[in-house]
C-alpha positions as CSV (number, residue, x, y, z in Angstrom):
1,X,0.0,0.0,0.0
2,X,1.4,3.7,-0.9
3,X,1.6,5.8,1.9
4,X,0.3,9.4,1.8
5,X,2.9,12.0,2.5
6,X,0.2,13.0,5.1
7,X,1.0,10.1,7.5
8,X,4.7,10.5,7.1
9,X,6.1,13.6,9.6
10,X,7.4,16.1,8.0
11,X,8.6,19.0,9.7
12,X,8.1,21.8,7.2
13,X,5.3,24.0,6.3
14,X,2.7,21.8,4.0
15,X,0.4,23.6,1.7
16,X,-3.0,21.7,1.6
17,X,-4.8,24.4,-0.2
18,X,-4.6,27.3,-1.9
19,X,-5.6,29.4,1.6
20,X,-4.6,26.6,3.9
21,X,-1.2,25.8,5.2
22,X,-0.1,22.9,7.7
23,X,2.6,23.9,10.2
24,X,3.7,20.7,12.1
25,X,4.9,21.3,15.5
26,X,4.8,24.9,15.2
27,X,3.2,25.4,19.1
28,X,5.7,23.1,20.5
29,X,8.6,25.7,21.0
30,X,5.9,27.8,23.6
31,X,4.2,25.0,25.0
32,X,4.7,24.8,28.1
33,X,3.8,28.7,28.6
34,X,0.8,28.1,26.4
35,X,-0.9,25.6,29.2
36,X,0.0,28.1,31.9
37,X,-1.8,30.6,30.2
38,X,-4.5,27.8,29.5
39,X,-5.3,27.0,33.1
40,X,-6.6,30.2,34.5
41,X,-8.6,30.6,31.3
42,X,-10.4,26.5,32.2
43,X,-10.8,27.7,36.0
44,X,-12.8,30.7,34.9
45,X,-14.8,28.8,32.0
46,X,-14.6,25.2,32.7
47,X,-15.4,23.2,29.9
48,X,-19.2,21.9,29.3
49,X,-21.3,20.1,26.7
50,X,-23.8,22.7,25.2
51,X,-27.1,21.4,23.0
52,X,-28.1,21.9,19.6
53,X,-30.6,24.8,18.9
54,X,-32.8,21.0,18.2
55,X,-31.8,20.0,21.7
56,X,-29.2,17.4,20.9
57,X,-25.9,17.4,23.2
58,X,-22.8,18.3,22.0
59,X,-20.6,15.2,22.5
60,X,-17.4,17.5,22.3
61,X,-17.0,19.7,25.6
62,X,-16.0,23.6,25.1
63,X,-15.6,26.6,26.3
64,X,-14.3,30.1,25.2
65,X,-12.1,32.8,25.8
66,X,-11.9,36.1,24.3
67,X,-13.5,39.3,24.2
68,X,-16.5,36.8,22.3
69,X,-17.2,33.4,22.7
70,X,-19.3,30.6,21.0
71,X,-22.5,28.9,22.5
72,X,-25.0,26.8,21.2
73,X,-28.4,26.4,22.8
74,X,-32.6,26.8,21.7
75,X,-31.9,30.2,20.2
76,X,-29.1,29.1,17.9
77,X,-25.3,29.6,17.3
78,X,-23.8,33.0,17.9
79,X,-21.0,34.7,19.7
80,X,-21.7,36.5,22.6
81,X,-19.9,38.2,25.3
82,X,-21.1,36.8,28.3
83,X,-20.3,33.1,29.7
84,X,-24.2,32.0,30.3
85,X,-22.8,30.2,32.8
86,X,-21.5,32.1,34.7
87,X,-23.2,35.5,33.6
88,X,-19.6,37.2,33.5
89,X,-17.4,38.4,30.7
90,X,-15.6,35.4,29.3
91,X,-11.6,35.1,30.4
92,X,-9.2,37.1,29.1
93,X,-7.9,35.9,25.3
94,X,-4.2,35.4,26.8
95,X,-2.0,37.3,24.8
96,X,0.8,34.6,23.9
97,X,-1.8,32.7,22.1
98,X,-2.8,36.1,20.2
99,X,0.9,36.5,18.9
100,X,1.1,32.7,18.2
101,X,-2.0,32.9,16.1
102,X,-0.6,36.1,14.4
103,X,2.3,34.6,13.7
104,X,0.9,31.5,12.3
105,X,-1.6,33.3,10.0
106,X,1.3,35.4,8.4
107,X,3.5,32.1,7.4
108,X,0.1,31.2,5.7
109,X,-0.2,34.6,3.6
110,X,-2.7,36.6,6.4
111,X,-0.8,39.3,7.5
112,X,-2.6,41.6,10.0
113,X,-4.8,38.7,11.6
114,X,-5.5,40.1,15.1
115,X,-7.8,37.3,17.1
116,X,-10.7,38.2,19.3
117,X,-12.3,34.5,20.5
118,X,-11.0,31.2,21.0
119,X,-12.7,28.2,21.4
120,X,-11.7,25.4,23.4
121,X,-12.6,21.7,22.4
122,X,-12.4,18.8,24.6
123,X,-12.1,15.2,23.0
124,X,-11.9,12.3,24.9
125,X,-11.0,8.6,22.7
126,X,-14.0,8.1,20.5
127,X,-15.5,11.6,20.5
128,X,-15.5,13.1,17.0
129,X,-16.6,16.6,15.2
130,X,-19.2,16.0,12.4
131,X,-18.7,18.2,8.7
132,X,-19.7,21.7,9.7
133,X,-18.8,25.3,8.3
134,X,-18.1,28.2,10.4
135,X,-20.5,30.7,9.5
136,X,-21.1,32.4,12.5
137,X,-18.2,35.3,12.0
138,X,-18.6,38.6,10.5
139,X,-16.1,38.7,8.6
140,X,-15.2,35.4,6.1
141,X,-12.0,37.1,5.0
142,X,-10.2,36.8,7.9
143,X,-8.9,32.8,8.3
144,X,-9.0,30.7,11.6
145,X,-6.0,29.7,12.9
146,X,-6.2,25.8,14.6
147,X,-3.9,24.2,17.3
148,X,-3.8,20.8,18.7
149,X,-2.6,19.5,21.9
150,X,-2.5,16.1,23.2
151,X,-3.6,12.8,21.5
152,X,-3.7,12.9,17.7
153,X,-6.3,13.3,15.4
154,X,-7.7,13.6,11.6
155,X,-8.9,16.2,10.2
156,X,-11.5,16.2,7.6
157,X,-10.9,18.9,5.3
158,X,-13.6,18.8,2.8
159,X,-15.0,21.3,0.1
160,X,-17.6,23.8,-0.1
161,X,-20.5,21.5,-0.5
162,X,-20.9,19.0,2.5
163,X,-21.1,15.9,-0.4
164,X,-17.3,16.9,-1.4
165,X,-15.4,14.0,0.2
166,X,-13.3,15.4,2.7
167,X,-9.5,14.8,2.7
168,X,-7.6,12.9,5.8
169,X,-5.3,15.3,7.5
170,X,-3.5,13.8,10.7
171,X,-2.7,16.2,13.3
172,X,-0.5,15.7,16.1
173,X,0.5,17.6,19.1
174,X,1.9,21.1,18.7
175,X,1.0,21.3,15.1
176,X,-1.1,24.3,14.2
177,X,-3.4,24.7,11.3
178,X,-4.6,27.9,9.0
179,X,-7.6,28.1,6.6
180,X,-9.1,31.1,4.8
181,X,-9.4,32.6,2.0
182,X,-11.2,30.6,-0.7
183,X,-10.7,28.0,1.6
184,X,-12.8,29.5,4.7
185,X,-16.2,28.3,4.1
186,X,-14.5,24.8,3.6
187,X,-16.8,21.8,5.4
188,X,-14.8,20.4,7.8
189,X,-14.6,18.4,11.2
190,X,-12.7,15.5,12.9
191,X,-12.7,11.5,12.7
192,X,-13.8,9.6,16.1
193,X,-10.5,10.0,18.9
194,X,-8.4,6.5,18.9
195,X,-7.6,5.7,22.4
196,X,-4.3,6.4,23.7
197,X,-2.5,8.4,26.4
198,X,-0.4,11.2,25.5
199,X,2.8,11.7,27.6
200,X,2.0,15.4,28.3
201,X,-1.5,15.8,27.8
202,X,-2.9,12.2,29.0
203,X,-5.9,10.8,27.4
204,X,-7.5,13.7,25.5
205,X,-7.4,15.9,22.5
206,X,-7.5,19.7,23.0
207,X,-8.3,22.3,19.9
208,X,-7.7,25.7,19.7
209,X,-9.1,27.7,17.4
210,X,-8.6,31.6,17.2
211,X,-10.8,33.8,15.0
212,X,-12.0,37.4,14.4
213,X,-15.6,36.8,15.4
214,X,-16.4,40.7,16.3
């Protein structure tokens, strides 16, 4: 059987798309500081499963951070500014993961991209992420900036109609991933967790992805 160049590591950039650009390992050099920044951030917001405006429960745990953040409930998808949780402002968006999402946007060709929310996923082994867009920012032209940490994953990275057959991306800790352009409103989501137990992170998968949402 041929072997994708996909499976194989390779530590440079890797151009998936025309707007989308894989950068393997690229949070590893900061990581340590990026989990201190992460744990007063999960203290204030700890994670939750939200519902489906149909009532369904998410089976991927999140929360947010950010001067917006992203909930789901009976009256829809949005960004809002308020934890309805705990009725406060969401956390702070810390500002190394700012300047790491900055920096990651320009290798991929978006200079100038300035976050405002992050949301937080929470796998555990057999959770997954079905295909979805991200339509609920104002602005489509700026592109979302994706980091992994802990146990690996795949990555469906489909097209702009939700019967495109996605491509399988593997994504491993520290790598970080950037989509926009043409490339934004691609469908896209993530293949059920495999069991395992990372060496840093244990056994779970967390996302980050950083956005202009306001």
């Amino acid at each position: 059987m041929i072997q994708s160049s996909l499976d194989l590591f390779d530590p440079h950039p890797q151009r998936l798309a025309r707007h989308t650009l894989l950068l393997p390992g690229f949070a590893l050099p900061e990581l340590e500081a990026l989990l201190d920044a992460l744990r007063p951030v999960l203290r204030a917001a700890p994670f939750r499963h939200m519902h489906t405006p149909g009532g369904l429960r998410m089976a991927v745990a999140l929360t947010n951070c950010g001067a917006l953040g992203w909930v789901s409930d009976e009256n829809g998808y949005r960004y809002t500014p308020i934890d309805p949780v705990s009725a406060k402002p969401w956390p702070a968006l810390p500002p190394l993961l700012v300047d790491l999402a900055t920096r990651a946007a320009a290798q991929a060709g978006f200079d100038g991209f300035v976050a405002d929310a992050c949301l937080v996923n929470h796998y555990l082994p057999g959770t997954r992420l079905s295909l979805h867009q991200d339509r609920d920012e104002q602005d489509y032209g700026q592109p979302i900036v994706s980091i992994s940490l802990g146990l690996p994953a795949i990555f469906l990275f489909g097209g702009l109609q939700r019967s495109e057959r996605p491509r399988h991306i593997p994504l491993s800790h520290g790598d970080v991933l950037v989509w926009g352009g043409e490339d934004r409103l691609r469908f896209h989501g993530v293949l059920p967790i495999k069991p395992g137990v990372h060496p840093r992170m244990g056994e779970r998968r967390i996302n980050l992805t950083l956005r202009k949402a306001g």
